[in-house]
Each structure stands twice: as C-alpha cells, then as structure tokens.
N, C-alpha and C positions, 0 to 999 in steps of 0.2 A: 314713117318708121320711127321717126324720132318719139311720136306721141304713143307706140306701143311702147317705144324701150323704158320711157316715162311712167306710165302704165304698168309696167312689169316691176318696176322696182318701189311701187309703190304698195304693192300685192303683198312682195316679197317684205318688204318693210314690217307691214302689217302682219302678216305671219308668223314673223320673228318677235313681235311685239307681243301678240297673244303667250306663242309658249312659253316665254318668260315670264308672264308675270302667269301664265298657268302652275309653273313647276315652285315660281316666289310662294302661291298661294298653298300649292299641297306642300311642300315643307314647310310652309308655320302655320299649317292649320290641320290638317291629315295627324288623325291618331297615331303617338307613335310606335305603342306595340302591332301598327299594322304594316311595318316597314320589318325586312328579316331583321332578328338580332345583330347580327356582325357588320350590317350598312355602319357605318361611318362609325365605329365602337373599334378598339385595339385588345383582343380575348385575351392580352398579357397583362390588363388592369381591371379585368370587369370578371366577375363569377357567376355564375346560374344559378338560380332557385332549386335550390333543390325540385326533385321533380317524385310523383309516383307510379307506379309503372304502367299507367295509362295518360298521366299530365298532360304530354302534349304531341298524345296523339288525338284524342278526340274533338271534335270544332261543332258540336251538335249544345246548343243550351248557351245562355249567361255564366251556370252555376259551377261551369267546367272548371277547373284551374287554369292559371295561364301564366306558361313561363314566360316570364323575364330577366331581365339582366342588372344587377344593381351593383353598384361599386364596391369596394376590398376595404370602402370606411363602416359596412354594414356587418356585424358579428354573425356568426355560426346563430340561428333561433335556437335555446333548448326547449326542444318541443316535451311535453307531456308524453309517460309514459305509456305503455298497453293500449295505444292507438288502432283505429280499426283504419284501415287504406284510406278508408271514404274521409275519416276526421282529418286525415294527414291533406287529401286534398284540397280540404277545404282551408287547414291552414297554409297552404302552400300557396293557394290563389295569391293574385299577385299583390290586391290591395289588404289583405289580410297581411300577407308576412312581410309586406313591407313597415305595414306599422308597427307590426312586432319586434322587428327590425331596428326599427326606429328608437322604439322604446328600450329594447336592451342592450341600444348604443348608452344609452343615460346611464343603464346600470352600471357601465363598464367603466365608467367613469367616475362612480360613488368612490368617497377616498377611504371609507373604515369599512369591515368585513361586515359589519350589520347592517350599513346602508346600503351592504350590492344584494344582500341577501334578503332585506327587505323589497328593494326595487325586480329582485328576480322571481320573487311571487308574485307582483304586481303584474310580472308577465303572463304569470300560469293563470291570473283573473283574467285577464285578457283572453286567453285561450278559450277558458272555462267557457265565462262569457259568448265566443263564436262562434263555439261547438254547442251553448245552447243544453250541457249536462251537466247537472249539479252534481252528480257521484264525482265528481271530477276535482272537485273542492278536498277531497280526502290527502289528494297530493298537492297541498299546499299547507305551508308549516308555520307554526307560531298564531301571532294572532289577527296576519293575514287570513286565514281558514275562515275565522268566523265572518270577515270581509266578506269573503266570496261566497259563503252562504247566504249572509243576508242578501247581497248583490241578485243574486241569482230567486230568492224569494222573492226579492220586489218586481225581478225579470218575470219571473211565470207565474206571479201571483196566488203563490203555493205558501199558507202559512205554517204547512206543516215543516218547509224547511227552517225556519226559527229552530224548530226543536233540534237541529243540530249542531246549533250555536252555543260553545261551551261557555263563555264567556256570559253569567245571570244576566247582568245589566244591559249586554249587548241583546242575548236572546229577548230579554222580555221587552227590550226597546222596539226590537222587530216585531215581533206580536201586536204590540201597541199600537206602531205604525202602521204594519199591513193591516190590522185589522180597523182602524179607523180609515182607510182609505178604501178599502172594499165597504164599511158601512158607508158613506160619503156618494162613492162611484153608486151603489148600488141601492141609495135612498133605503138602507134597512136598519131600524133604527134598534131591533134587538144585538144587532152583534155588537153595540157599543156598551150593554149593561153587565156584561162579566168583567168591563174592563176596572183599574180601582178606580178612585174617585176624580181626580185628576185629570187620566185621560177619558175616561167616560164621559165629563163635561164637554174635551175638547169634542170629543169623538160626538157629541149629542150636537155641541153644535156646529158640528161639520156637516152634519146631516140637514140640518133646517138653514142650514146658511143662506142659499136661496130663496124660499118658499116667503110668502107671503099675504098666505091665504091662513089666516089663524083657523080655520073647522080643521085645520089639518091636526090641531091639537086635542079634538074630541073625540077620534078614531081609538078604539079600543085597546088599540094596542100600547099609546100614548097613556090613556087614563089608566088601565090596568096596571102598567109599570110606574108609577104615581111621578112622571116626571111633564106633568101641565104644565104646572108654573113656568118651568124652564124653556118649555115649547113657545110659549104664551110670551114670555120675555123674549125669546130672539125675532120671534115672526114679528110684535109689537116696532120692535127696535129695527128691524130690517125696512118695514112698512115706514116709519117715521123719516130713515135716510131714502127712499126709494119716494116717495111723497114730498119730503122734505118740510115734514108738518111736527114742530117737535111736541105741538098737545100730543099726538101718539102714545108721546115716551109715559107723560100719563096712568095709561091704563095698564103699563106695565108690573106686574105681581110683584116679583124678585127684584128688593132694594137697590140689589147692589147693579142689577140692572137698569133700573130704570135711572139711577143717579150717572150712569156710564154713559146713558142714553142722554139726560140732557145737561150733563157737559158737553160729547161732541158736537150735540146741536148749535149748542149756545155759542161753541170754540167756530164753527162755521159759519155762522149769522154774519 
C-alpha cells in the first residue's frame, strides 16, 4: 500500500510539474493578440483601434486587419482624407497603425508649429506609402509633397511621377536618379544619353560597371552613340581591379581614366 501511495504521488507530482511549466511557456511565448483583449488589460487605461465595419469580424487571410489594444500614450492617427473602407483597413491593421501611432506621438511633441506640421506630413508619407497611391501625395503640403512623390517614384518605378515634383532641382534630381537606376537595373545604355553630361557619365558608368568583357563596346549601339572610348575605359579599368594586373590600365583610351586607373593600382600594390 505504501509503494502505491508512493506511486501516486509521484504521478501526481509530475503532473503538476508539466502544467506549470505548460502554461509558464504559453504565456511568454504564445502570440499575444491570440489571447482575448480584456485578459489581464484594465479597458479604463487601454483604447481600441479604431475599427472598419468589417475589422474584426472576418478571420479569413493575413491581409485582414486586426484589432488591438494600445495604450492612452498612443494619439488619435489623422488619417488621409476621401478614404475607400478597404484603405482605412488597411491602415487600421494592427502593425500599420501602430507605427503610425508611433510616429505621431514624436509629432506631438515637436515644440514650434512647423516642426508638428512638418512631422505630420511625414505621417501622410507614411500613409501614402502603405496605401501604395501616389494621387495621395496631393494632400500633403509644403515641400513635403515633392518628398512623397519622389518617394513614391522610386516605390513604383514610375518616372513619370517626377513630373509632378514642383520643386526644378528636386524634380530633375529624380529624373536623373530614376532614370540612371532603371538604365543600370536594366543594362540599357540609351536611356543614359538624354541625360546632361554629368549624370550621363555617372549613368554610362553605372551601366558598364560590371561587364568585363570589352566587345561589349563594339555593339552598335555603343559605336553609334560615339561613347567607346568611355566603354573602353571602364571595362579596361574594371578588368585590371578584377585581374588585379594594372598593365590593363594601359590600354585604357580616356586619360583621365587610365591615370585614375593606375593610381588605385599603384595605391593597392
């Protein structure tokens, strides 16, 4: 009797050992918007997400929103105007507006009226941004606006939105840039020649910056547009660091190349 009662309470021990460290584990490791809101939360210090009028009923998808509960230190978001439901839920989601959250606690705390009003378009970039629509840039003011167009150009890789950048230097900065990065991305070595002279170098040699096979410079397109030499000098110069041979630099056309070329050599030897 004595070796069952021994027995028993060894069962019993064991038991009790599991659930505890079962329930130690699902509370510091279990997701916690998979626990209801109100668990261990007091609703006279916590506020809700705002919600849209399907938030949180539907549980079908990642892309649902999902309420949650964030603290009375988090501001009111001001959301973007002439919202469609769908955009509202998507900034409502829960990692969405918390960040938004987040960020226009900072504003509220900018101490002159043009650092809140600067940091509160920095919000509607934000938005703009998650919603993924550039019309949306129209209600953002000052010269945030041209921010969140270029932003949004370099996002969808649309150089037509440059052109909506009021700001000359800003706009043709983005022209310049998108379009030397789509020549680059997309090895095309025409869309670098309307650029001025400046960025068209950079832009030429952004395109050959890899390559190191010089016939790449006798393709008609290269000889037509009369920019060999400059072909000729990066592929030279790229061959002599990739080889690590600075005679290469040598046979380079373009002085100012090939003296560019065996300085780094010589600086590396």
């Amino acid at each position: 009797m004595k070796y069952m009662d021994k027995k028993l309470i060894i069962v019993i021990t064991i038991v009790l050992v599991v659930v505890l460290l079962g329930g130690f584990f699902a509370y510091k490791y279990w997701p916690s918007d998979s626990f209801p809101v109100q668990w261990g939360r007091d609703s006279n210090t916590n506020t809700s997400l705002p919600a849209g009028n399907n938030a949180n009923t539907s549980s079908s998808g990642s892309d649902e929103p999902v309420v949650t509960q964030v603290t009375d230190n988090y501001l009111e978001v001001p959301f973007l105007k002439n919202l469609s439901d769908e955009d509202l839920f998507l900034l409502q989601r829960s990692d969405n507006y918390l960040a938004l959250s987040k960020l226009n606690n900072i504003c509220g705390r900018k101490e002159t009226e043009q650092e809140k009003n600067d940091c509160l378009n920095t919000v509607k970039i934000r938005q703009v941004s998650i919603l993924g629509k550039a019309e949306l840039c129209d209600q953002v003011s000052g010269s945030k606006k041209d921010v969140c167009y270029r932003n949004m150009a370099f996002k969808d890789d649309d150089l037509g939105l440059c052109a909506s950048i009021d700001n000359q230097d800003i706009r043709e900065d983005c022209q310049n840039d998108l379009t030397k990065f789509k020549a680059q991305k997309d090895k095309n070595i025409l869309l670098c020649l309307d650029l001025n002279e400046d960025s068209k170098n950079q832009c030429i040699r952004g395109v050959f910056s890899n390559e190191t096979d010089v016939a790449y410079c006798d393709v008609d397109v290269v000889v037509n547009n009369g920019i060999s030499d400059i072909c000729k000098s990066i592929i030279y110069t790229n061959q002599a660091f990739s080889q690590n041979d600075s005679s290469l630099c040598e046979q380079i056309p373009l002085f100012e190349y090939k003296e560019g070329c065996i300085t780094e050599m010589g600086a590396g030897a």
